[in-house]
C-alpha positions in Angstrom: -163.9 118.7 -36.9 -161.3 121.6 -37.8 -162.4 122.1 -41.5 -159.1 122.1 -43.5 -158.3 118.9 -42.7 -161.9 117.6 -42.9 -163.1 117.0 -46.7 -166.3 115.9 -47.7 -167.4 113.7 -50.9 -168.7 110.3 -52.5 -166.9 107.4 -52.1 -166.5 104.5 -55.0 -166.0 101.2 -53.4 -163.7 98.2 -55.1 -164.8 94.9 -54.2 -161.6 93.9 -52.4 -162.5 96.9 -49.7 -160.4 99.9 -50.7 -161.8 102.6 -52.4 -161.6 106.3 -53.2 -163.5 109.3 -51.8 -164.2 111.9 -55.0 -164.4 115.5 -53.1 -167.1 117.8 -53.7 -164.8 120.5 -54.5 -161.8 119.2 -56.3 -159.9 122.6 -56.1 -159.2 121.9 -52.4 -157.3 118.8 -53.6 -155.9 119.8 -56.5 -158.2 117.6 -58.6 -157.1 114.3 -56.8 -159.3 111.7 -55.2 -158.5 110.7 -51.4 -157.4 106.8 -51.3 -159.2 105.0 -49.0 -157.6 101.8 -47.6 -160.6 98.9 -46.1 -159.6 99.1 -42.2 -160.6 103.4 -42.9 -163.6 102.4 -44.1 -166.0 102.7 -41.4 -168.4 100.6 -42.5 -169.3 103.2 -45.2 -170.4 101.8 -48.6 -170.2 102.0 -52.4 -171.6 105.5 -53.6 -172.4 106.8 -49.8 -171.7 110.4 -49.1 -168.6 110.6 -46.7 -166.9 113.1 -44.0 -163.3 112.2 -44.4 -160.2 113.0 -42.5 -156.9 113.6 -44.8 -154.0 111.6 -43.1 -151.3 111.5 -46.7 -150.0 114.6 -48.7 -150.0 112.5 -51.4 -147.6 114.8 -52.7 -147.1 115.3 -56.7 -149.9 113.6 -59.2 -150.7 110.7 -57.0 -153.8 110.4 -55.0 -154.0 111.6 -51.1 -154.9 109.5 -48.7 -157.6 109.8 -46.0 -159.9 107.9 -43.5 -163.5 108.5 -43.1 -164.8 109.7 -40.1 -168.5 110.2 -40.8 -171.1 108.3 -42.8 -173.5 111.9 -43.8 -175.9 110.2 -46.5 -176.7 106.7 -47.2 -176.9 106.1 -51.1 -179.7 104.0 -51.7 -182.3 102.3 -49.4 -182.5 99.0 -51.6 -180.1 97.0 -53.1 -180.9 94.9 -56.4 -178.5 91.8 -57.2 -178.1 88.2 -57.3 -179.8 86.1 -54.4 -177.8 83.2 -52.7 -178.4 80.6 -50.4 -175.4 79.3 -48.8 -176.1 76.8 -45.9 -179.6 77.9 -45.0 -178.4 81.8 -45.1 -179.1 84.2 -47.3 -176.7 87.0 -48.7 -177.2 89.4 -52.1 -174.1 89.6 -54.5 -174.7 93.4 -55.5 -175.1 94.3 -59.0 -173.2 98.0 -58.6 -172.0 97.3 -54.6 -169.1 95.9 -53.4 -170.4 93.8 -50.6 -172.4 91.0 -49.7 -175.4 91.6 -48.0 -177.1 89.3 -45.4 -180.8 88.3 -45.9 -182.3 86.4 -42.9 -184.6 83.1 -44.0 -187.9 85.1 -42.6 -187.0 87.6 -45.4 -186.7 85.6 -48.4 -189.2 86.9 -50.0 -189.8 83.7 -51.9 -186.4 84.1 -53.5 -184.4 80.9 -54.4 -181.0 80.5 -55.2 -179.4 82.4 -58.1 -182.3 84.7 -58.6 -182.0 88.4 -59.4 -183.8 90.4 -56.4 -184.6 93.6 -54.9 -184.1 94.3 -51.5 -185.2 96.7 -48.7 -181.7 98.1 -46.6 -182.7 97.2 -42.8 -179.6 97.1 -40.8 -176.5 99.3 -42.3 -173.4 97.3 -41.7 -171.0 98.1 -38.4 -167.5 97.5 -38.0 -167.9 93.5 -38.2 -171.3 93.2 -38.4 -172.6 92.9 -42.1 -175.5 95.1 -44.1 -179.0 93.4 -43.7 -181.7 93.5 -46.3 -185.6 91.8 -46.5 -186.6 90.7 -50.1 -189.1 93.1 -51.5 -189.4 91.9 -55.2 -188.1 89.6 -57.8 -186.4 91.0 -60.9 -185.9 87.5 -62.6 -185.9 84.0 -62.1 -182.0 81.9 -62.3 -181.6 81.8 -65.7 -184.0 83.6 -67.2 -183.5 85.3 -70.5 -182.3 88.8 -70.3 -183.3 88.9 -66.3 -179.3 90.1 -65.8 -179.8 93.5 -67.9 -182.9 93.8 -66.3 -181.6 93.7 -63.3 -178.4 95.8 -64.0 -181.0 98.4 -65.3 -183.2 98.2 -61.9 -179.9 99.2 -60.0 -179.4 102.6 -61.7 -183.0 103.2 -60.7 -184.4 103.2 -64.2 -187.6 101.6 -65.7 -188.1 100.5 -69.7 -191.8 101.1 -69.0 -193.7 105.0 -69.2 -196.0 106.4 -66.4 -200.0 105.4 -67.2 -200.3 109.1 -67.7 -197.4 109.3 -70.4 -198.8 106.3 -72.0 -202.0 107.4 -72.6 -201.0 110.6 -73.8 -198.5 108.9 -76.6 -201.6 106.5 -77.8 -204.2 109.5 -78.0 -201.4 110.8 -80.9 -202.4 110.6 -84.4 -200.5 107.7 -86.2 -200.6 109.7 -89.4 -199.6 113.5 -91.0 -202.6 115.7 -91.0 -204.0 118.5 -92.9 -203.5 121.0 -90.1 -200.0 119.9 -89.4 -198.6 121.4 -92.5 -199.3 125.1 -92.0 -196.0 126.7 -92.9 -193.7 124.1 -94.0 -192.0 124.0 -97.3 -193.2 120.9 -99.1 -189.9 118.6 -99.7 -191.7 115.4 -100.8 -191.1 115.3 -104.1 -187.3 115.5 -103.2 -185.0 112.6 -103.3 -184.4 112.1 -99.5 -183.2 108.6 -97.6 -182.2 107.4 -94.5 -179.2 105.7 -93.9 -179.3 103.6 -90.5 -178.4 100.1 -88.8 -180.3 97.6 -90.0 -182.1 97.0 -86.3 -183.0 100.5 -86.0 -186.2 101.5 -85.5 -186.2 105.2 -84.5 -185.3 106.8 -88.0 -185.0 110.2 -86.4 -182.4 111.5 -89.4 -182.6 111.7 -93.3 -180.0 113.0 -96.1 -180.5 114.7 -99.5 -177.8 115.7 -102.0 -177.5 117.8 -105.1 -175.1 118.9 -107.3 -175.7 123.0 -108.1 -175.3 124.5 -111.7 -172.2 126.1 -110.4 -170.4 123.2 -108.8 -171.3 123.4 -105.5 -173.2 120.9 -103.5 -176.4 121.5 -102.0 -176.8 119.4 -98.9 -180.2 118.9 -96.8 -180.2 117.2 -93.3 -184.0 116.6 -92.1 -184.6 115.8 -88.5 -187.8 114.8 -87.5 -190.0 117.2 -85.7 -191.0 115.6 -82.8 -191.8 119.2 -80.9 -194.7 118.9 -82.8 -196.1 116.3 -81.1 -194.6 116.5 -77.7 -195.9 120.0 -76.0 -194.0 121.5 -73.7 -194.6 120.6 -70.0 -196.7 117.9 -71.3 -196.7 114.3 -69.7 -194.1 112.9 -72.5 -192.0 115.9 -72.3 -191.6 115.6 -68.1 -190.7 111.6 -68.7 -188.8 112.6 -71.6 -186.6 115.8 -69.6 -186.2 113.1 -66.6 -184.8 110.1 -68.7 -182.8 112.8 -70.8 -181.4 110.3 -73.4 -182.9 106.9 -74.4 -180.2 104.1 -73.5 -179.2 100.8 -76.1 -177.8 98.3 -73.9 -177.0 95.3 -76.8 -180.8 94.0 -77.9 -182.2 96.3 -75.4 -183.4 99.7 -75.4 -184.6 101.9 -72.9 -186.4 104.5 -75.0 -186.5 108.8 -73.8 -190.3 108.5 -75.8 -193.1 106.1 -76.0 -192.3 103.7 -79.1 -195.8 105.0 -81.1 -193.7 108.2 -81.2 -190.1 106.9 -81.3 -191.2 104.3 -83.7 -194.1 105.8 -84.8 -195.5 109.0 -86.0 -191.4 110.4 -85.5 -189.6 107.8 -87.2 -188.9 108.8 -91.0 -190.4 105.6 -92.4 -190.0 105.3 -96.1 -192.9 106.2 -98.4 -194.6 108.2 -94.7 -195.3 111.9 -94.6 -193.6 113.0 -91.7 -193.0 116.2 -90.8 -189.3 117.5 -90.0 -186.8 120.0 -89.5 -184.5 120.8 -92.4 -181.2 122.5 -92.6 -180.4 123.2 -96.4 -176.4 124.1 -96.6 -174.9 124.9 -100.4 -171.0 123.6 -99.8 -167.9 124.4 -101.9 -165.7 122.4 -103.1 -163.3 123.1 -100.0 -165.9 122.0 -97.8 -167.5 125.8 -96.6 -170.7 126.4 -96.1 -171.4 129.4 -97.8 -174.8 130.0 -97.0 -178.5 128.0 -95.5 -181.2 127.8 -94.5 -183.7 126.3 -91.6 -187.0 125.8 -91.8 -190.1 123.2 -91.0 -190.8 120.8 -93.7 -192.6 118.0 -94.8 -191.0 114.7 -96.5 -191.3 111.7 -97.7 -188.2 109.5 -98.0 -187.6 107.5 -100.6 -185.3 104.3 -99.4 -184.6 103.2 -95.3 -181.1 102.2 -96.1 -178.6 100.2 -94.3 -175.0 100.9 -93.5 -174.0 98.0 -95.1 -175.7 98.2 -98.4 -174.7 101.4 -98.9 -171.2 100.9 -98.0 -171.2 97.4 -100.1 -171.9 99.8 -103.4 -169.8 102.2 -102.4 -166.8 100.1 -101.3 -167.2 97.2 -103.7 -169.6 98.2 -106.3 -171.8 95.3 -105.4 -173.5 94.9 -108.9 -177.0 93.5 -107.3 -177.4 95.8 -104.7 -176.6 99.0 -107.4 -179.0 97.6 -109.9 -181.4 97.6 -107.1 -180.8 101.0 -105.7 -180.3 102.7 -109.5 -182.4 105.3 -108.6 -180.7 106.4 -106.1 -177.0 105.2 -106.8 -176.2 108.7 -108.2 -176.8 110.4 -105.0 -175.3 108.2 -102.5 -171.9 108.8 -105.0 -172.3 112.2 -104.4 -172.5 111.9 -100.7 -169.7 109.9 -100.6 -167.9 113.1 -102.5 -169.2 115.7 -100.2 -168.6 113.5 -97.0 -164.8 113.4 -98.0 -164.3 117.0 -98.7 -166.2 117.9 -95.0 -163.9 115.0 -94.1 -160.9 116.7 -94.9 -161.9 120.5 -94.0 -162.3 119.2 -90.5 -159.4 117.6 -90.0 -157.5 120.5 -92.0 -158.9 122.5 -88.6 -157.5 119.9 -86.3 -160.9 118.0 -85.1 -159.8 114.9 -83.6 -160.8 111.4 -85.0 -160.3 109.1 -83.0 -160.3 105.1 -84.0 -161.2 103.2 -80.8 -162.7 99.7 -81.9 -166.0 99.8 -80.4 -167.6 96.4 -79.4 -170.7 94.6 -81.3 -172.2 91.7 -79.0 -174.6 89.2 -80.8 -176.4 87.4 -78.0 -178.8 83.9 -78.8 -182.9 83.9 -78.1 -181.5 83.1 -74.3 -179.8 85.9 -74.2 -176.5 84.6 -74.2 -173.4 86.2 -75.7 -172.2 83.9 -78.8 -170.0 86.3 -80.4 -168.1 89.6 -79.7 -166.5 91.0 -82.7 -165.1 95.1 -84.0 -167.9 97.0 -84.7 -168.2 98.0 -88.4 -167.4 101.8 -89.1 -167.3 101.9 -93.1 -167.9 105.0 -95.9 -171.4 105.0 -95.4 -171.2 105.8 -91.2 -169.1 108.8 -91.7 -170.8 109.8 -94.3 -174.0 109.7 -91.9 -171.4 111.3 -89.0 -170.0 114.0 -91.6 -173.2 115.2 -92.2 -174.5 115.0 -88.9 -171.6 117.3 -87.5 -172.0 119.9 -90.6 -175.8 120.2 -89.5 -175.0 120.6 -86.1 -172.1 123.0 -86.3 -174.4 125.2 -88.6 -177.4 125.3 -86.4 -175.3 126.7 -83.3 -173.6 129.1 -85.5 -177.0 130.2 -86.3 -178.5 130.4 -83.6 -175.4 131.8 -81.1 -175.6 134.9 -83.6 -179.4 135.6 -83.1 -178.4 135.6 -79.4 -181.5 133.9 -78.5 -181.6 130.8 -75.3 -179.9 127.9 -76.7 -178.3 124.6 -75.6 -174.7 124.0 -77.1 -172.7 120.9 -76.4 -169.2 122.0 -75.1 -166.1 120.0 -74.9 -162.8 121.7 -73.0 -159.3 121.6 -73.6 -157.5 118.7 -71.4 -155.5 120.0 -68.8 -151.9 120.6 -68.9 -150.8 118.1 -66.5 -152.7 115.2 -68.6 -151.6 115.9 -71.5 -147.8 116.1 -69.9 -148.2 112.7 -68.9 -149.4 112.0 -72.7 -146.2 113.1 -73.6 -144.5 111.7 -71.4 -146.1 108.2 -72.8 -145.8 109.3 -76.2 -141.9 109.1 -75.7 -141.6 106.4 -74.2 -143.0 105.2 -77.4 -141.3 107.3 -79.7 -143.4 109.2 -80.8 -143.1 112.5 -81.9 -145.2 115.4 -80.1 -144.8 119.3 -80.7 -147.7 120.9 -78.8 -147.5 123.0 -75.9 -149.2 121.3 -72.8 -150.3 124.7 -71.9 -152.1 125.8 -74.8 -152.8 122.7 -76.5 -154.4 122.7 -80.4 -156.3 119.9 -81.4 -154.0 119.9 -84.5 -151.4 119.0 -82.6 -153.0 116.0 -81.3 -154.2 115.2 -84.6 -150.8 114.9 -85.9 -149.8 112.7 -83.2 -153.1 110.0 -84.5 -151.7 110.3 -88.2 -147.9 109.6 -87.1 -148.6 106.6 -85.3 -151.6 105.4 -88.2 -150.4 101.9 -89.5 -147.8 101.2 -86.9 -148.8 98.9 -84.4 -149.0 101.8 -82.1 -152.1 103.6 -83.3 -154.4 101.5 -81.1 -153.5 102.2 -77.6 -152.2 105.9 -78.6 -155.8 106.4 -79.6 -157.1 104.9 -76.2 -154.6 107.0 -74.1 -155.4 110.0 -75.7 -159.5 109.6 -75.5 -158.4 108.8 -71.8 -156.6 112.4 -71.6 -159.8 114.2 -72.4 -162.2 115.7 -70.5 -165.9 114.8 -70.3 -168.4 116.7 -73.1 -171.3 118.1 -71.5 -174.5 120.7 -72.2 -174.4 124.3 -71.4 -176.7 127.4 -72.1 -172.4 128.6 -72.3 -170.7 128.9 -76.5 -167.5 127.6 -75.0 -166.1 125.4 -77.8 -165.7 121.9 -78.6 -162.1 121.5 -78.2 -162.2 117.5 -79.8 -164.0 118.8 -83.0 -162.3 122.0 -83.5 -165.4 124.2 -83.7 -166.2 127.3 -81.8 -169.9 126.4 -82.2 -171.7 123.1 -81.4 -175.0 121.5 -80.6 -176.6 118.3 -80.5 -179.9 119.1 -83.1 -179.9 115.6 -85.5 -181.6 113.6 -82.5 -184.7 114.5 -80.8 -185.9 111.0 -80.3 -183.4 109.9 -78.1 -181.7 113.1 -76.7 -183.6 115.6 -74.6 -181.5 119.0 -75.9 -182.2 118.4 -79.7 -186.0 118.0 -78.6 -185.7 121.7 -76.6 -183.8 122.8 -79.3 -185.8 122.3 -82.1 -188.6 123.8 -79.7 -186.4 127.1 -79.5 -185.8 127.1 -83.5 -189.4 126.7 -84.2 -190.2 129.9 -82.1 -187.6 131.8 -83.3 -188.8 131.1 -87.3 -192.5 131.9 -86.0 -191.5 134.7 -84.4 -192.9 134.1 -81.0 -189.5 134.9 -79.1 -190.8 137.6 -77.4 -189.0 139.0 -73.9 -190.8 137.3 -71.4 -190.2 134.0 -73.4 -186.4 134.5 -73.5 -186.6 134.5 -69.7 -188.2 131.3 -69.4 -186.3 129.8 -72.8 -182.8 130.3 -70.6 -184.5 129.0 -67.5 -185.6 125.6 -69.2 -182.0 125.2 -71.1 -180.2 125.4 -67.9 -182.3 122.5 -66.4 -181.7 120.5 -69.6 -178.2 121.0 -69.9 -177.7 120.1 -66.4 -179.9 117.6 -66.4 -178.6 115.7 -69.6 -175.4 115.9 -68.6 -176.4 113.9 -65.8 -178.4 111.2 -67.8 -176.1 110.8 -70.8 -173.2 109.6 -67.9 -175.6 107.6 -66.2 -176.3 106.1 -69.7 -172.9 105.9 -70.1 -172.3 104.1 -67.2 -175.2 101.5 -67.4 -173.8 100.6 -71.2 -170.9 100.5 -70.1 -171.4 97.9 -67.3 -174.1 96.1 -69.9 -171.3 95.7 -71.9 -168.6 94.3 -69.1 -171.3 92.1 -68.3 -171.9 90.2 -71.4 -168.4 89.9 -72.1 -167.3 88.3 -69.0 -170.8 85.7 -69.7 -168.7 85.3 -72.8 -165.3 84.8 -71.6 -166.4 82.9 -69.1 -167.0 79.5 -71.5 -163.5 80.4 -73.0 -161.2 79.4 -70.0 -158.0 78.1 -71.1 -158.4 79.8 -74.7 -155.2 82.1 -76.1 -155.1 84.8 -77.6 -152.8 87.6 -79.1 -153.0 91.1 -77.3 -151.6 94.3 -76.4 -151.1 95.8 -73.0 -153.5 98.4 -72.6 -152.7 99.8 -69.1 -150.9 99.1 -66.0 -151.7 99.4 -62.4 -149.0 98.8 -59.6 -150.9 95.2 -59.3 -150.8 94.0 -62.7 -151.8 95.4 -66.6 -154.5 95.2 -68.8 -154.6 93.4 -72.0 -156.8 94.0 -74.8 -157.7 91.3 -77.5 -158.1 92.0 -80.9 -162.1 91.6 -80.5 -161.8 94.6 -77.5 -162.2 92.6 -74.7 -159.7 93.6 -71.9 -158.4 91.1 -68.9 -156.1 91.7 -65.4 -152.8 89.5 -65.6 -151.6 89.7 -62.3 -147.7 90.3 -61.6 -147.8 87.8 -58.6 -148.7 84.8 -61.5 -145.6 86.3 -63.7 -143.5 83.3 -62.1 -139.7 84.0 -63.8 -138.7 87.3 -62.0 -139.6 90.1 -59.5 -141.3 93.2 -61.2 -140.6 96.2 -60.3 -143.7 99.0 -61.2 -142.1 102.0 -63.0 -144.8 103.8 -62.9 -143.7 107.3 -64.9 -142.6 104.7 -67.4 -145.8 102.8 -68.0 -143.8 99.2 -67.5 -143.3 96.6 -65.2 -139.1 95.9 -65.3 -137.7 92.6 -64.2 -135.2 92.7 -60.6 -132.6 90.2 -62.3 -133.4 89.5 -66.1 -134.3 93.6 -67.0 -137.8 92.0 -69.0 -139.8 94.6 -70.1 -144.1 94.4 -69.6 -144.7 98.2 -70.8 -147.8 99.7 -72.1 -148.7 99.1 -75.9 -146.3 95.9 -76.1 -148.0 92.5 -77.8 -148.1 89.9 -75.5 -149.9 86.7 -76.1 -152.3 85.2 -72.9 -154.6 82.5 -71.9 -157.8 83.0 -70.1 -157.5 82.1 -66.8 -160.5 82.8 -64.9 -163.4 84.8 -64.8 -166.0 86.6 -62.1 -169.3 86.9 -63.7 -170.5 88.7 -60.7 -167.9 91.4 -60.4 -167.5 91.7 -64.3 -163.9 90.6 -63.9 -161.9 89.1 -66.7 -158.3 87.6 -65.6 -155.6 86.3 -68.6 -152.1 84.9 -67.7 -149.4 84.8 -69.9 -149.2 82.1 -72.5 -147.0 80.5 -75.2 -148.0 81.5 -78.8 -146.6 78.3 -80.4 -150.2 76.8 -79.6 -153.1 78.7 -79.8 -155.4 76.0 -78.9 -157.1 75.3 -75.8 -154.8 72.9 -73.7 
């Protein structure tokens, strides 16, 4: 092999047999994947690590094109998916592969027809010769409630259930406060303090306080729950909780980073509980500065678990029943409505991004079956909860970065130049307005660009293209910014129950306030941040990716009893075989260009549009369109619309 023209990488599979090879070191192809076309494949398969030859320049910003030569690591040694019996034969529908894999009768296992399996790789497939597999366990029965998350979870390698070791260290915790534990901590339980939370959460990891000062300013606490106190460094929890790095919600199911009798336990901020927390105590101006704090280990008690709703019922509507009810606490959750709008406003005066992207809620039956998808709810009492949150946050790391002590901070970097040229480049075609520099973008400037287009019909897929422009958050022991919120200093500190870094954080501030940073410890501190960042990193876009594919999953179950059904949309993308339509309940189809009947259509792909040979019709990205359901694959999580007729909405 003469190594510049041999590259080497991981390959993502699609189920029609191309794919793409992702480098290990993008540098040497200027950040582009290498296209892989089927008959190149070499029998290689979704995820495997790949030698691959580069045969296309691929000149400009399109994608190069290659042809693997070597198969150098296998990427997993079962398979878990759907079992099928076609004729006698057996074959496994994957649940993250692209193709079917051939189970001989001998090797059932027991399985029948349509149930969810795992499988043992035996033979890896050769040019024309199919992958083989031998039935080692079943996930779920055929139609067994929630057996197709479970299964989905199975293939990312993850289990809901802790190690017997973790287990029994979680049940030998005290279920209550005890005399010991309060060595230390200032006394807050006489204060007025409340979470605010969905109404299905459990894990109350967060509470608020607010105060109006003689002088006019506000006094703001934000009290985390300590749960460094009660899981010990290197400990059986804290191993589990390090390798799960961020518990997971997948709809009605969670897949917890701690044992629930801490999550939902001894940790969780119960109303009218002792607990013990962390506090961050921040007096505000009235421009939204916070001109001094403090942090320090408390004890609380709250007062009300509130809902979102509730709260944002009294606030929005004045719902007389609900402020007769909560009277004694109606005067505070005015105030944080006050303070969350002046933080509000500083931030965005700073340029911090705030992006709108309807976010899916899924309500699924006792059988687990999706009956509704609707727009998640984001009202006044959510960002006040979010407003506060980031204030905490952005005050801990500038804190903490000062003291120059170990420390985790979560870091988001500028986009690139050439992405946000090609938002530009969209942005025209949809007249819009930008002014930044590509080259040393602000997040003002970006900000701008979501209030122009707020209330114009464009506002919707402006906001998707430019979350797609972004680069990927992550954790480093590094202070280098957080270009989407406009702060120089960040951290993730307000959730220690379900994210790994705010549990190693609060570990760090507790030493630092007890003094115990000493020069050795600082050694070891940076050593144990470095694993954490990297390894949460990891997790959270593993988590991301499972939710994700939870979330495909159940909407295409849901679409799939909706054939025929129209719908307004809007054209969300475009690929040179079709676009991408989003409903107004943010489910997103395929229409095909080879069912769009009345012309030829020709890709212009710089413009985002499909253009018509002989009648010059225009398909181009952010237009309304108006579709039918057409057909679905449940397997491959595949949702395809046509176009439709909007005199008649009803199925035909």
């Amino acid at each position: 092999m003469k190594k510049e023209k041999y590259l080497k990488g991981v390959l993502t599979k699609h189920r029609k047999g191309f794919g793409f090879v992702i480098p290990d070191n993008r540098e040497e192809t200027g950040g582009r994947d290498i296209y892989i076309s089927s008959a190149d494949m070499k029998s290689a398969m979704d995820k495997d690590r790949v030698a691959v030859r580069v045969t296309g320049s691929g000149d400009g910003s399109i994608n190069m094109e290659g042809r693997i030569e070597k198969i150098l690591e296998r990427a997993n040694s079962e398979v878990v998916g759907t079992f099928i019996i076609r004729a006698g034969r057996g074959c496994i529908i994957p649940e993250r592969g692209t193709e079917e894999i051939v189970v001989a009768k001998r090797d059932f296992g027991g399985a029948g027809s349509g149930d969810k399996v795992v499988a043992d790789m035996i033979k890896w497939p050769v040019k024309d010769r199919p992958a083989e597999a031998r039935v080692k366990e079943i996930v779920s029965r055929k139609g067994e409630a929630g057996g197709d998350i479970r299964a989905l979870i199975r293939s990312f390698n993850l289990c809901e259930a802790f190690p017997g070791k973790v287990s029994a260290e979680a049940s030998s915790i005290s279920e209550t406060v005890e005399g010991r534990d309060l060595d230390d901590r200032i006394d807050l339980r006489e204060k007025s303090i409340i979470t605010i939370d969905g109404a299905d959460a459990k894990d109350l990891d967060d509470a608020v306080s607010v105060e109006r000062l003689p002088g006019g300013n506000y006094l703001l606490g934000v009290h985390i729950a300590d749960v460094s106190h009660y899981v010990k460094e290197g400990a059986p929890i804290d191993k589990e909780a390090l390798k799960r790095g961020t518990s997971i919600y997948l709809i009605d199911w969670v897949i917890p980073m701690l044992p629930r009798e801490l999550s939902n336990g001894i940790c969780s901020l119960t109303p009218g509980h002792d607990r013990l927390a962390l506090s961050v105590s921040m007096e505000i101006d009235e421009r939204g500065e916070v001109v001094s704090h403090d942090i320090f280990k408390s004890i609380i008690r709250s007062k009300e678990r509130m809902i979102y709703t509730d709260v944002s019922d009294m606030l929005e509507k004045e719902d007389k029943t609900l402020i007769k009810r909560y009277s004694h606490i109606y005067h505070e959750l005015m105030l944080m409505q006050e303070l969350a709008e002046i933080l509000r406003d500083r931030r965005q005066g700073r340029g911090s991004l705030d992006f709108d992207i309807d976010e899916a809620s899924i309500t699924l039956n006792d059988a687990g079956i999706p009956i509704s998808v609707e727009v998640s709810e984001r009202r006044t009492a959510n960002r006040i909860i979010e407003e506060f949150m980031l204030v905490a946050n952005e005050t801990v790391a500038t804190h903490f970065f000062h003291l120059e002590v170990p420390f985790i901070y979560r870091i988001h970097e500028k986009p690139s130049p050439e992405k946000i040229e090609e938002f530009k480049h969209l942005l025209q075609n949809l007249g819009v307005a930008f002014k930044g520099n590509p080259e040393h973008i602000h997040p003002k400037s970006l900000n701008d660009v979501l209030n122009e287009v707020k209330s114009t019909g464009k506002e919707r897929i402006v906001n998707t293209v430019m979350l797609r422009s972004m680069k990927k958050a992550f954790y480093s022991v590094e202070c280098l910014g957080h270009f989407g919120l406009g702060m120089k200093y960040y951290c993730h500190f307000t959730a220690p129950i379900r994210r790994y870094p705010d549990l190693l954080i609060h570990r760090i501030i507790k030493e630092t306030l007890d003094g115990d940073v000493y020069k050795g410890r600082i050694k070891t501190l940076k050593q144990k941040a470095m694993e954490a960042a990297d390894q949460s990193s990891l997790t959270e876009r593993r988590a991301e990716e499972l939710e994700r594919e939870a979330e495909k999953l159940k909407k295409a179950e849901y679409m799939s009893c909706r054939i025929g059904e129209k719908s307004p949309g809007i054209i969300s993308g475009m690929a040179s075989f079709g676009f991408f339509v989003a409903l107004e309940n943010t489910i997103e189809g395929l229409v095909r260009i080879d069912t769009l009947y009345d012309d030829y259509y020709v890709y212009e792909e710089e413009a985002y549009r499909f253009i018509g040979s002989n009648g010059r019709k225009v398909y181009a990205l952010g237009d309304p369109v108006f579709i039918a359901v057409d057909s679905v694959n449940r397997a491959a999580r595949e949702i395809n619309f046509i176009l439709s007729d909007p005199d008649s909405k009803k199925k035909e």
